[in-house]
VEXNUZA-443469 format. One record per residue (C-alpha): residue in one letter; chain; residue number from 0; z, x, y. Coordinates in nm, 2 decimals, decimal comma. Example, Ala and Ser with C-alpha at 12.3 -4.5 7.8 and 13.67 -1.06 7.14 Angstrom:
<atom><residu>A</residu><chaine>A</chaine><num>0</num><z>0,78</z><x>1,23</x><y>-0,45</y></atom>
<atom><residu>S</residu><chaine>A</chaine><num>1</num><z>0,71</z><x>1,37</x><y>-0,11</y></atom>
# end
This chain:
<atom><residu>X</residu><chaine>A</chaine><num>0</num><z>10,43</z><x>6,45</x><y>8,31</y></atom>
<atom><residu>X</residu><chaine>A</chaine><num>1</num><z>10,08</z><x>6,47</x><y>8,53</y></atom>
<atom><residu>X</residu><chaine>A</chaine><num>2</num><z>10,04</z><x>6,78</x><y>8,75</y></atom>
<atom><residu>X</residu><chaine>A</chaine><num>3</num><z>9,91</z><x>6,74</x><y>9,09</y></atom>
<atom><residu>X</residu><chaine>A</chaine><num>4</num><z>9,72</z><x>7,03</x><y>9,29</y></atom>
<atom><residu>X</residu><chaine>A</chaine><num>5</num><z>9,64</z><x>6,94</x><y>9,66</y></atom>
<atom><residu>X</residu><chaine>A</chaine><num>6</num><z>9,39</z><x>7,17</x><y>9,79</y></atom>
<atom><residu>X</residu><chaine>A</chaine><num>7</num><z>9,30</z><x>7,19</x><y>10,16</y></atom>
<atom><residu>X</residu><chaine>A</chaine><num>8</num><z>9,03</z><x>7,35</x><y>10,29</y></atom>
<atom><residu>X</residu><chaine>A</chaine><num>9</num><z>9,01</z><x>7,60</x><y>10,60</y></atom>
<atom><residu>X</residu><chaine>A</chaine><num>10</num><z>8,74</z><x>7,74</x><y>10,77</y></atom>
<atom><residu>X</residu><chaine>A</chaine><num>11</num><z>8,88</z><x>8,14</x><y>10,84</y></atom>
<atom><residu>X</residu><chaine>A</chaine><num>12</num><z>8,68</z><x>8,39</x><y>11,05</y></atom>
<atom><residu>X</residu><chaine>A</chaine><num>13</num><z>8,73</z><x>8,75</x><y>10,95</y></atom>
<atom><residu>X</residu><chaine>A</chaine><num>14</num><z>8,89</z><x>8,92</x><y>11,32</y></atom>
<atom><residu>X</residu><chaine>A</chaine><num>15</num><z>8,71</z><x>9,27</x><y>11,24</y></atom>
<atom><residu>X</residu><chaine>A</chaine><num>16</num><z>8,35</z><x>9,18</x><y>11,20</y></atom>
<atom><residu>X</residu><chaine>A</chaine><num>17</num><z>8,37</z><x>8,77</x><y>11,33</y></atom>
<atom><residu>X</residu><chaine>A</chaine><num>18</num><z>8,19</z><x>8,66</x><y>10,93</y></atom>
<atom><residu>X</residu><chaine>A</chaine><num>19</num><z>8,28</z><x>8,32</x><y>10,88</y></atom>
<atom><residu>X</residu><chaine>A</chaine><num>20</num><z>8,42</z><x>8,15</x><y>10,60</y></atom>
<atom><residu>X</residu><chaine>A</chaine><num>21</num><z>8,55</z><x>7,83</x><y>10,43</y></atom>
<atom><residu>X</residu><chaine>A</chaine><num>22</num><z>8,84</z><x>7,88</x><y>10,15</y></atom>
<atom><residu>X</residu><chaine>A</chaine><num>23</num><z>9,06</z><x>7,66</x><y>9,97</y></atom>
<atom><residu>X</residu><chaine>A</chaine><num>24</num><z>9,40</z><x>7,68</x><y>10,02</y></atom>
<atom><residu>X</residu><chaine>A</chaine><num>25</num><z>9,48</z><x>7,83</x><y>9,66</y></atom>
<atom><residu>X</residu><chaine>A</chaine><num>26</num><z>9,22</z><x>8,12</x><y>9,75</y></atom>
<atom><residu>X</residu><chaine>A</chaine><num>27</num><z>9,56</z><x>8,27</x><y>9,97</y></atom>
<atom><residu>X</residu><chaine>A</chaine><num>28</num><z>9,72</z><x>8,46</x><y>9,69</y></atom>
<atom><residu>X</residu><chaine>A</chaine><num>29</num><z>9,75</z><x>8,79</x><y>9,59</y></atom>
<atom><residu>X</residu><chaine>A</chaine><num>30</num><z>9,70</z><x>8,86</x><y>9,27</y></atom>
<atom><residu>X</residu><chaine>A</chaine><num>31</num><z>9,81</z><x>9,18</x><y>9,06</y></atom>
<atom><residu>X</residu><chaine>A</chaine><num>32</num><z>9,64</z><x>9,36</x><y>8,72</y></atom>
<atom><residu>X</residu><chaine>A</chaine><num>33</num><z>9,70</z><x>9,70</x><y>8,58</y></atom>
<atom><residu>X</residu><chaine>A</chaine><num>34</num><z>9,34</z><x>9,84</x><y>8,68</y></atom>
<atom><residu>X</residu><chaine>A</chaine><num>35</num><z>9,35</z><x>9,75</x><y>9,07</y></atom>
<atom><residu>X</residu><chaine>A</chaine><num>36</num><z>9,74</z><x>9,67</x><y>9,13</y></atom>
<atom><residu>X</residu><chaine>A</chaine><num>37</num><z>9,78</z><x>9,43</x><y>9,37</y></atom>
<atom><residu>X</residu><chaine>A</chaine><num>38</num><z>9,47</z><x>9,30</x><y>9,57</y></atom>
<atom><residu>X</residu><chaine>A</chaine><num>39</num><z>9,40</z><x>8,97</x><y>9,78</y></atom>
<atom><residu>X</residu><chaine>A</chaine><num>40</num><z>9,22</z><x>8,71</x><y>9,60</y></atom>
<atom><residu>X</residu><chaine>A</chaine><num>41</num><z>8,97</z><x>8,60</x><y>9,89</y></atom>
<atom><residu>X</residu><chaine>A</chaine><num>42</num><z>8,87</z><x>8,89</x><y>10,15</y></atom>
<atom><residu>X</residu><chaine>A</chaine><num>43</num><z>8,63</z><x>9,00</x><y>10,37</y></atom>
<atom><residu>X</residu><chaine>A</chaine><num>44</num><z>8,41</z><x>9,22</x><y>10,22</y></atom>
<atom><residu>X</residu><chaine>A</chaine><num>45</num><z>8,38</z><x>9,40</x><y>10,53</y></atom>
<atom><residu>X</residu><chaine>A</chaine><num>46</num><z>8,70</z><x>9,63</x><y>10,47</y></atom>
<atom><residu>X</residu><chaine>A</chaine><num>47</num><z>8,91</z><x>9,67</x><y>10,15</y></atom>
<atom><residu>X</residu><chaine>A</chaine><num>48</num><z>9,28</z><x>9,58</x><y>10,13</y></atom>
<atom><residu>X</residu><chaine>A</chaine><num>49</num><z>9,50</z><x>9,89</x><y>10,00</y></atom>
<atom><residu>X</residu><chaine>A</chaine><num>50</num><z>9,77</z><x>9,84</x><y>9,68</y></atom>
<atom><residu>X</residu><chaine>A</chaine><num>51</num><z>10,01</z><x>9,86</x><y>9,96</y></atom>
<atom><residu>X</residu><chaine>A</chaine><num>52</num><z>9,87</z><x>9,63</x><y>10,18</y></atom>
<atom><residu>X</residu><chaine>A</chaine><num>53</num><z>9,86</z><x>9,35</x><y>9,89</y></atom>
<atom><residu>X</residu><chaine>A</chaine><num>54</num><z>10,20</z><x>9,40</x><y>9,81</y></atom>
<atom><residu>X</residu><chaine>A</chaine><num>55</num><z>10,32</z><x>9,38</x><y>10,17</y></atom>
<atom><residu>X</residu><chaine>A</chaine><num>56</num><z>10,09</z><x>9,02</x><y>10,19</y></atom>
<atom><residu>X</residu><chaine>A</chaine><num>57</num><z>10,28</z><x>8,94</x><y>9,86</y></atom>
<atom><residu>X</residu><chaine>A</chaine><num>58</num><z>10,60</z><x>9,00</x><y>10,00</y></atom>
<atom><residu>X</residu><chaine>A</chaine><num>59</num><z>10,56</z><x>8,81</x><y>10,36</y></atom>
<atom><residu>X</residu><chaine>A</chaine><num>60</num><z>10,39</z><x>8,53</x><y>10,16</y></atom>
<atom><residu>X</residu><chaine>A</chaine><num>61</num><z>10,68</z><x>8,49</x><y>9,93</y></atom>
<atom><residu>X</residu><chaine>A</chaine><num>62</num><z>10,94</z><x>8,51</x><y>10,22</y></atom>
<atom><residu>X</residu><chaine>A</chaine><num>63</num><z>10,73</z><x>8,21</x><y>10,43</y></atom>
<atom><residu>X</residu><chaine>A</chaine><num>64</num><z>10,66</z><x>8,48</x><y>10,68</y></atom>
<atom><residu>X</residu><chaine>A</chaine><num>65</num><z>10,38</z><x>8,41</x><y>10,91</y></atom>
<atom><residu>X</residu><chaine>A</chaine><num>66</num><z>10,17</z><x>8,73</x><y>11,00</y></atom>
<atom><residu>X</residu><chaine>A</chaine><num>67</num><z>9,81</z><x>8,82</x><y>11,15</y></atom>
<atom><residu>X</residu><chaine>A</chaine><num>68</num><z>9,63</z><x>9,12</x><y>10,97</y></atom>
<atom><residu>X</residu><chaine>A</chaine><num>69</num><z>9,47</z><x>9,39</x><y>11,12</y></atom>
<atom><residu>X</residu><chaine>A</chaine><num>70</num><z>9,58</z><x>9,31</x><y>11,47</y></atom>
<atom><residu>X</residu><chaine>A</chaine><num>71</num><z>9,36</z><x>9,42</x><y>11,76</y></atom>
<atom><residu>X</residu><chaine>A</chaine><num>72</num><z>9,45</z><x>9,43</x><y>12,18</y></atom>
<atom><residu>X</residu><chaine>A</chaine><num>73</num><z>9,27</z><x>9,48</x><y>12,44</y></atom>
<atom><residu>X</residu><chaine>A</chaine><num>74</num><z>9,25</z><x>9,79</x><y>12,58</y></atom>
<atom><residu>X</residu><chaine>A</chaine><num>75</num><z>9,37</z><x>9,99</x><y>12,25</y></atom>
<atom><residu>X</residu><chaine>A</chaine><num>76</num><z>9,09</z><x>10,21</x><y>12,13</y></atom>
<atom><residu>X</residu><chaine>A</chaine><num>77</num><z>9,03</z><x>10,54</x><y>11,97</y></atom>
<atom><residu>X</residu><chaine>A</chaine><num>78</num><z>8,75</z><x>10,81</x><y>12,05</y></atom>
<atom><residu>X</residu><chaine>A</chaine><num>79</num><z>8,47</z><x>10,58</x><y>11,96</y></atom>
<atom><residu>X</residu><chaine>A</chaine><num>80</num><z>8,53</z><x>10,36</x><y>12,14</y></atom>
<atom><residu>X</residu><chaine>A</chaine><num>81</num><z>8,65</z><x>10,08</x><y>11,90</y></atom>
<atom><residu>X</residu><chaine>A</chaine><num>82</num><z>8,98</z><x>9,91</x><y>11,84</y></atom>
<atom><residu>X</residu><chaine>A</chaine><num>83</num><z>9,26</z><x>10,03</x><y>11,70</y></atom>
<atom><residu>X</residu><chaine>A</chaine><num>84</num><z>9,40</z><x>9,83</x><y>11,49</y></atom>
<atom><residu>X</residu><chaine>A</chaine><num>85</num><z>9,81</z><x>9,73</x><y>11,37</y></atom>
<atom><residu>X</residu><chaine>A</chaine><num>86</num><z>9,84</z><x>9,68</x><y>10,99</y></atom>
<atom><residu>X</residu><chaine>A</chaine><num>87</num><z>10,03</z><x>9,35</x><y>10,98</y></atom>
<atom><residu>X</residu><chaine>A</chaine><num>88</num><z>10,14</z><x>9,17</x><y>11,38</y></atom>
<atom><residu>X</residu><chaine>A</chaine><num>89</num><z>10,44</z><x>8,94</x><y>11,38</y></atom>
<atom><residu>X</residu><chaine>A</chaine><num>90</num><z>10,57</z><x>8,59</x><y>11,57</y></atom>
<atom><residu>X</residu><chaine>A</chaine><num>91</num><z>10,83</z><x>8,43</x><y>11,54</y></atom>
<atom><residu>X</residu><chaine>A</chaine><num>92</num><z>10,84</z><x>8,03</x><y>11,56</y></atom>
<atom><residu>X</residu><chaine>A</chaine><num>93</num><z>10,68</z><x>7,91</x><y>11,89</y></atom>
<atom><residu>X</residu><chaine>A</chaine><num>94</num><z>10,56</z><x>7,55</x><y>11,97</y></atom>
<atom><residu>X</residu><chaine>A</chaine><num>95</num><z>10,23</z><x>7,42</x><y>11,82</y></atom>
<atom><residu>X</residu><chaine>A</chaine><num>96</num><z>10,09</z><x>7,44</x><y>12,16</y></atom>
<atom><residu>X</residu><chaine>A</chaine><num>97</num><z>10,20</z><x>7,75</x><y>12,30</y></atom>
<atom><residu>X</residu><chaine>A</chaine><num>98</num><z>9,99</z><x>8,06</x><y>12,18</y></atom>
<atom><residu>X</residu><chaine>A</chaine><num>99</num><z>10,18</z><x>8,29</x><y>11,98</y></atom>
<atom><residu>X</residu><chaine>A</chaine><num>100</num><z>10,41</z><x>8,59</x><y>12,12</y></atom>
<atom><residu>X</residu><chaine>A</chaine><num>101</num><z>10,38</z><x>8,87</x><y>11,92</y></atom>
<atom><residu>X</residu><chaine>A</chaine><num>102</num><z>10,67</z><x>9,08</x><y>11,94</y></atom>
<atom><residu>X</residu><chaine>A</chaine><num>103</num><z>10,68</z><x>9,27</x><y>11,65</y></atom>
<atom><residu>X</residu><chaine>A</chaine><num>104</num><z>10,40</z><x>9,54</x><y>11,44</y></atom>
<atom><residu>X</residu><chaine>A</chaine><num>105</num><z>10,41</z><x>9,66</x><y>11,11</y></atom>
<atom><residu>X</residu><chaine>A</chaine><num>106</num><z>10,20</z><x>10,01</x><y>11,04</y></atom>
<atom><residu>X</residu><chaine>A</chaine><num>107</num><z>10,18</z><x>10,07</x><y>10,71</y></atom>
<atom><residu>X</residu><chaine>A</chaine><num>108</num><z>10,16</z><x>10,46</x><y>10,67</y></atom>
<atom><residu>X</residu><chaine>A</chaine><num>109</num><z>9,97</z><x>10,65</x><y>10,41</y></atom>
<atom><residu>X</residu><chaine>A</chaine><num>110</num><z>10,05</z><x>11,02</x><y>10,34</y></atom>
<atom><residu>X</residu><chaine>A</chaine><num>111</num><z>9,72</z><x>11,08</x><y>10,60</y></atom>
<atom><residu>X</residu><chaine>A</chaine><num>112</num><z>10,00</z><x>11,03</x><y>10,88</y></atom>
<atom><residu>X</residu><chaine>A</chaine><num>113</num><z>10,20</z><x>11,30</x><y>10,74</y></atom>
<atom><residu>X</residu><chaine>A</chaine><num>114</num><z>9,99</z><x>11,56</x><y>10,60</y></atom>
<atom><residu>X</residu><chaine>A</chaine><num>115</num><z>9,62</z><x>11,72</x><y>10,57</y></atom>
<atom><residu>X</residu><chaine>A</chaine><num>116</num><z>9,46</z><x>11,63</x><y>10,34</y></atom>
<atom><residu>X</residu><chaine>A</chaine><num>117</num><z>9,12</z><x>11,33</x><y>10,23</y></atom>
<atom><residu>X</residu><chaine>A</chaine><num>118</num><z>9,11</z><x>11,05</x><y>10,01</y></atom>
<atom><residu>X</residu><chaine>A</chaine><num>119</num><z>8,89</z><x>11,12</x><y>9,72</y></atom>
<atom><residu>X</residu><chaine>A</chaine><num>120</num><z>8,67</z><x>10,84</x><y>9,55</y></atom>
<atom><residu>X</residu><chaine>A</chaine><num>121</num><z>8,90</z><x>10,72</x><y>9,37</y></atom>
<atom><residu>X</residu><chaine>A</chaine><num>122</num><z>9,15</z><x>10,61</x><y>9,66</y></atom>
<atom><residu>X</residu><chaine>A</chaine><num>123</num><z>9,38</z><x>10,93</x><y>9,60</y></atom>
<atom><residu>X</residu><chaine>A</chaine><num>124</num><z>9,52</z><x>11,13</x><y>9,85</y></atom>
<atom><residu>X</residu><chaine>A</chaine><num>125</num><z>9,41</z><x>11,51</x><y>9,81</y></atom>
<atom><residu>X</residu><chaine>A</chaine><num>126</num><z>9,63</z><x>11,78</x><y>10,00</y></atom>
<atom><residu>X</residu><chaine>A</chaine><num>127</num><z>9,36</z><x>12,01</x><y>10,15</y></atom>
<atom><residu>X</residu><chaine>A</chaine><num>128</num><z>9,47</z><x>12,33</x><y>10,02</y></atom>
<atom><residu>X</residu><chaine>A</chaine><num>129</num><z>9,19</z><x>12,55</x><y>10,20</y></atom>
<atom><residu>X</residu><chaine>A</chaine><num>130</num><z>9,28</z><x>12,42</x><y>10,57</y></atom>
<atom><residu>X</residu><chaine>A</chaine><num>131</num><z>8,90</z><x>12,30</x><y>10,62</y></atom>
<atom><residu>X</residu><chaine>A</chaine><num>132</num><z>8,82</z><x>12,20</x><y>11,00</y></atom>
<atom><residu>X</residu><chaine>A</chaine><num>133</num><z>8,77</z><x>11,84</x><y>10,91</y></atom>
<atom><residu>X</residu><chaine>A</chaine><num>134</num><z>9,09</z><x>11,75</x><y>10,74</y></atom>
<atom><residu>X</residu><chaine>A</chaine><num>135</num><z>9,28</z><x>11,91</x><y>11,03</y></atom>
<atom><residu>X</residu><chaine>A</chaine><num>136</num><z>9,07</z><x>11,74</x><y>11,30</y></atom>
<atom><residu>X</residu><chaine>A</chaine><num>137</num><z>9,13</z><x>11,39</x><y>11,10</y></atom>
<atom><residu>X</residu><chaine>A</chaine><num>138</num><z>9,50</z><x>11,44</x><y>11,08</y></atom>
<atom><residu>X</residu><chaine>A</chaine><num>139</num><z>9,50</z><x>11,56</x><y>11,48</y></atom>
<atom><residu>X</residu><chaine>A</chaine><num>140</num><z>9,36</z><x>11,21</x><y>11,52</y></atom>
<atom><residu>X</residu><chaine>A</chaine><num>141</num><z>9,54</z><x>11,00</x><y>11,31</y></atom>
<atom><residu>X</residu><chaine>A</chaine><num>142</num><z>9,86</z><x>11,13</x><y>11,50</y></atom>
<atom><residu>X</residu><chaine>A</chaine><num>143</num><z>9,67</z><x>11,11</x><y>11,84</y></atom>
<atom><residu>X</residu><chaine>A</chaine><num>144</num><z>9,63</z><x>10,76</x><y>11,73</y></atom>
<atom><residu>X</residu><chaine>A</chaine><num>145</num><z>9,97</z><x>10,70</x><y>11,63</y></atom>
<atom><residu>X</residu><chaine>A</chaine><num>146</num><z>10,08</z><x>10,78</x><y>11,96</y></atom>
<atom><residu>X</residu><chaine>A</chaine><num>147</num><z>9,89</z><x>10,56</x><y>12,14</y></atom>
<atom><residu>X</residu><chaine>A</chaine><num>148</num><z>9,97</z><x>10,28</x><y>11,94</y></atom>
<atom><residu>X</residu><chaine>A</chaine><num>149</num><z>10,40</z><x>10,35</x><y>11,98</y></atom>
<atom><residu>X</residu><chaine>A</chaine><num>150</num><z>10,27</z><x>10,44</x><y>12,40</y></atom>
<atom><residu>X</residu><chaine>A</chaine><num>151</num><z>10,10</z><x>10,08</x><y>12,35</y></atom>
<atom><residu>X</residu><chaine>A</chaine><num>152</num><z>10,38</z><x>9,90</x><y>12,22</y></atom>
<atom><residu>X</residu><chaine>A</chaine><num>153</num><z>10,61</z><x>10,07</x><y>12,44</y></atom>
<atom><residu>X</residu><chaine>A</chaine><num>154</num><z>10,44</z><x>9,91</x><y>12,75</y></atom>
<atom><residu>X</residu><chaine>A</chaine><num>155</num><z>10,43</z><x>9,60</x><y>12,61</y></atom>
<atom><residu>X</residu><chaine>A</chaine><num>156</num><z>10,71</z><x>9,53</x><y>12,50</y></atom>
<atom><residu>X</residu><chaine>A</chaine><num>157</num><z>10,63</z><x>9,50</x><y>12,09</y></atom>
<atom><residu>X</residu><chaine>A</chaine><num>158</num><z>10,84</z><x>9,62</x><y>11,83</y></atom>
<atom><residu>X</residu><chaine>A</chaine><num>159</num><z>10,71</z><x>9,89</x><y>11,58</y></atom>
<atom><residu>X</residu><chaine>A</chaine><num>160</num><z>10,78</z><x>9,97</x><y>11,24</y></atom>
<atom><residu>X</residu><chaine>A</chaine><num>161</num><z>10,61</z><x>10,23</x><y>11,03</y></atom>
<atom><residu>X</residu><chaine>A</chaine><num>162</num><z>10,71</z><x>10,19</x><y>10,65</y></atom>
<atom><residu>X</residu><chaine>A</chaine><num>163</num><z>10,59</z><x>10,53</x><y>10,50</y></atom>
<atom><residu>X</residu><chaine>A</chaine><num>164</num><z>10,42</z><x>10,53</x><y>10,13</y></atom>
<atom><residu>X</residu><chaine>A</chaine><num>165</num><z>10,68</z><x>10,68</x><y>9,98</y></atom>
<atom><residu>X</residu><chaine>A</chaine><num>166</num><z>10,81</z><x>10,32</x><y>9,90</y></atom>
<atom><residu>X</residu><chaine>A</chaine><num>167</num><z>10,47</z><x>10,15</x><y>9,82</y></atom>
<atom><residu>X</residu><chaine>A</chaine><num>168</num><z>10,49</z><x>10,21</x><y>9,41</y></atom>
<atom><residu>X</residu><chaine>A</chaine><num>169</num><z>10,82</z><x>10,04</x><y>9,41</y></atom>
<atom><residu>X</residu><chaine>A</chaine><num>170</num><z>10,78</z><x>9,68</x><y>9,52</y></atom>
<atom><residu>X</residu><chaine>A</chaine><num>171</num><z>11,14</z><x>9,64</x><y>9,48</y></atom>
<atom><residu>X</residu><chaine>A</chaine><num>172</num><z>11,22</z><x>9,91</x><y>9,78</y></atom>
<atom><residu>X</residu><chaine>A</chaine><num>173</num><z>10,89</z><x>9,76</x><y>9,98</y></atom>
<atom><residu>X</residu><chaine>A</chaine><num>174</num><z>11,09</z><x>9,43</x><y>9,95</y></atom>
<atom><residu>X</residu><chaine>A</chaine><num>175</num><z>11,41</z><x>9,53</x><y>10,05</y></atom>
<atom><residu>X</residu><chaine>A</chaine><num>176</num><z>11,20</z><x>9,75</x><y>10,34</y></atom>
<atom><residu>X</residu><chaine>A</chaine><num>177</num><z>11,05</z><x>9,44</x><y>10,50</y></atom>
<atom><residu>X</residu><chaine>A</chaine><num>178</num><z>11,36</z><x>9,22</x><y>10,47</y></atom>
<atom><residu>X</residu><chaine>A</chaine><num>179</num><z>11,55</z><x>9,50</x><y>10,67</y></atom>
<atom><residu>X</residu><chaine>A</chaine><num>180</num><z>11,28</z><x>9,48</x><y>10,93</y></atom>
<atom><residu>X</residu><chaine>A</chaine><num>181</num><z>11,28</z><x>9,13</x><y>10,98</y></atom>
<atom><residu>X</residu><chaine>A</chaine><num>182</num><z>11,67</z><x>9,07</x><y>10,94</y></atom>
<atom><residu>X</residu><chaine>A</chaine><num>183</num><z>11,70</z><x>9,36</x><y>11,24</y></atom>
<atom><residu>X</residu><chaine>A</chaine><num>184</num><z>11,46</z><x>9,16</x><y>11,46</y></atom>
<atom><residu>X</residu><chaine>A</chaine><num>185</num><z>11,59</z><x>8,83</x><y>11,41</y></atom>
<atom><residu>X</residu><chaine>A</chaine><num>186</num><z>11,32</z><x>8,69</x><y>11,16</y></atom>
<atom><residu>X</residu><chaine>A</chaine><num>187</num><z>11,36</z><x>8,36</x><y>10,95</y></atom>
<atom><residu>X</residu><chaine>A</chaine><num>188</num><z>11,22</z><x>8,44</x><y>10,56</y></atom>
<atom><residu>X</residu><chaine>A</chaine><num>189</num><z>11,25</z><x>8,26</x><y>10,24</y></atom>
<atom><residu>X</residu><chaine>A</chaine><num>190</num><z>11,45</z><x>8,42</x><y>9,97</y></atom>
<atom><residu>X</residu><chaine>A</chaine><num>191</num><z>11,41</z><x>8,25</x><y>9,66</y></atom>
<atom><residu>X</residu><chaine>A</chaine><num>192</num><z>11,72</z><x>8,24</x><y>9,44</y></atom>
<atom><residu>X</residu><chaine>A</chaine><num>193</num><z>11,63</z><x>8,24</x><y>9,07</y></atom>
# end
């Protein structure tokens, strides 16, 4: 029996620094080995893409849920300056020529939301033992900037979920996460009965 592939191609621009790029449509996959977990298989090389982060992709890809990474708005900045940015942004179904409403955002939190600490090279999270200045002042941010974002989306009128990492090395419990989110606001997935 003959196979067939049908490949479209897109033209995507990354939203963070504006690079353009053309992809094929099977270039939208994550893809998972024991040495770098799961990772997207086209990115922008202007930012990496966190283990958890490829598993939540994974995860709204295989549910058919449509998202937009690395959300900005206007008039959400931090100290610099510069944007602050939502993990994953949500919409539901809307007509092809109405722009999307989003209505829900999806932070995924890393232990630097809950404790003081730095990320070594090696993408592990190191309690900071000795108090130092600079891990305190980061984690004062980070929850500065968590507030702004919940004020935000508070005044707006967008739903926010935080999924903590406690759950991110267990897809299983990420899964069952994100399908409790979207079955509380009303979102249409894909489950695939095997």
């Amino acid at each position: 029996m003959a196979q067939i592939t049908i490949a479209k191609k897109y033209k995507c621009v990354c939203q963070i620094c504006g690079q353009e790029k053309e992809l094929l449509s099977s270039d939208f996959k994550i893809a998972k080995n024991d040495e770098l977990g799961y990772y997207p298989v086209s990115y922008c090389k202007c930012h990496t893409v966190s283990s958890f982060e490829a598993k939540t992709m994974d995860i709204f890809n295989q549910l058919g849920i449509t998202y937009i990474r690395e959300k900005s708005f206007d008039g959400l900045v931090g100290d610099s300056g510069r944007a602050l940015r939502f993990d994953f942004a949500l919409f539901k179904d809307c007509d092809i020529l109405e722009t999307p409403k989003i209505d829900l955002v999806i932070e995924l939190q890393g232990p630097h939301h809950y404790k003081e600490g730095f990320y070594d090279e090696y993408g592990d999270y190191i309690i900071d033992e000795s108090n130092s200045e600079r891990a305190k002042e980061n984690y004062e941010r980070q929850n500065r900037y968590d507030e702004k974002k919940k004020e935000f989306c508070k005044i707006h009128n967008i739903n926010l979920e935080c999924i903590k990492y406690t759950v991110s090395n267990d897809y299983d419990r990420l899964e069952k996460k994100i399908i409790d989110i979207l079955k509380k606001y009303g979102y249409k997935y894909y489950v695939d009965e095997e």
